[in-house]
C-alpha positions, 0 to 999 in steps of 0.5 A: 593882435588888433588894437583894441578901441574903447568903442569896439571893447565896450560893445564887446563886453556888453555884448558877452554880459548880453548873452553870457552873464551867468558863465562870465569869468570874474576876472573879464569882470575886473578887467571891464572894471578896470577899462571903465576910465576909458569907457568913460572918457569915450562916452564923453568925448562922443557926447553921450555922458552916462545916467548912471555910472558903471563903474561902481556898478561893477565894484558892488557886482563884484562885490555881491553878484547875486542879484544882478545874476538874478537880474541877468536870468530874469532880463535874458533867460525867462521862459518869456523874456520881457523884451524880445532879444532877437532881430527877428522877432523885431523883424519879421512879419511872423515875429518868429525865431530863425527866420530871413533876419536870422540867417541874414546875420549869420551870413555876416558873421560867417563873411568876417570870420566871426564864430558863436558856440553852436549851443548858444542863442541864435545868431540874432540875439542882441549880446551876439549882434551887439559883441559883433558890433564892436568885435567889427568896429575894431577888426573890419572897422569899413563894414560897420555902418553896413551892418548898422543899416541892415541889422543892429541899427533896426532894432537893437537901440529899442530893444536896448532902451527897453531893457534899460528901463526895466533894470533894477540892478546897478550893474544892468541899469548903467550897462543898458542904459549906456549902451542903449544910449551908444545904440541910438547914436551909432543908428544915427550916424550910420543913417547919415551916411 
């Protein structure tokens, strides 16, 4: 079994809540709730002290899930989301779904071993690349910051940020802006390398 960092469990359930809220079990919710001290702690000792704080946001998610359901369809699963959720459609001139940018990152998941339900989104949605980030983090931790400088780090700490300022829910405001903010930093450092 690999180790497990609060950095690489963090973005993984941020990732999985990204791009499959709606069929998360709750006891994946009761876990993240439980790894809130450690997610915490990281966020501190990184110097990125959350706005809001997520662990009461998943008590009262747990507690009424309802509107944060809501929330989760109204962010990610629109006819027309309010923020593009896929690198290509940051990416590529045509602003198009599965275009270079798409295979791209399928190519990186396919390298690494890395599968998706061939019925979910496509390869370049945030939750996925942003799943993959910390499942790589922990698993083939060398080959983050390339990942970082040729996908995530282009477009997801703005798609993110832009999530976050539209979240009215507890839950989904402290998980996007706590990843937002976790974003912006990995793109910082994987551009200094």
């Amino acid at each position: 079994m690999q180790n497990t960092s609060a950095l690489g469990s963090f973005l993984r359930f941020a990732g999985t809540a990204c791009s499959g809220f709606a069929a998360m079990p709750e006891q994946e919710l009761a876990c993240a709730r439980d790894l809130c001290g450690v997610w915490r702690e990281f966020f501190v000792r990184a110097d990125l002290v959350p706005e809001t704080e997520l662990e009461p946001a998943l008590a009262g998610l747990l507690a009424q899930p309802a509107p944060a359901l809501e929330e989760y369809h109204a962010l990610f699963h629109a006819l027309e989301p309010p923020v593009p959720l896929w690198e290509s459609l940051w990416l590529s001139r045509e602003r198009l779904l599965f275009t270079a940018e798409t295979s791209a990152v399928r190519t990186w998941y396919a390298r690494f071993g890395w599968q998706i339900k061939a019925d979910c989104e496509a390869d370049d949605h945030l939750g996925l690349e942003t799943a993959f980030c910390g499942w790589l983090y922990d698993a083939h931790r060398e080959a983050v910051p390339d990942f970082l400088k040729e996908h995530y780090a282009l477009w997801a700490p703005q798609c993110l940020a832009d999530l976050a300022r539209l979240a009215r829910t507890p839950f989904w405001a402290a998980l996007l802006t706590q990843t937002a903010a976790l974003a912006r930093s990995l793109a910082q450092t994987c551009h200094a390398i």
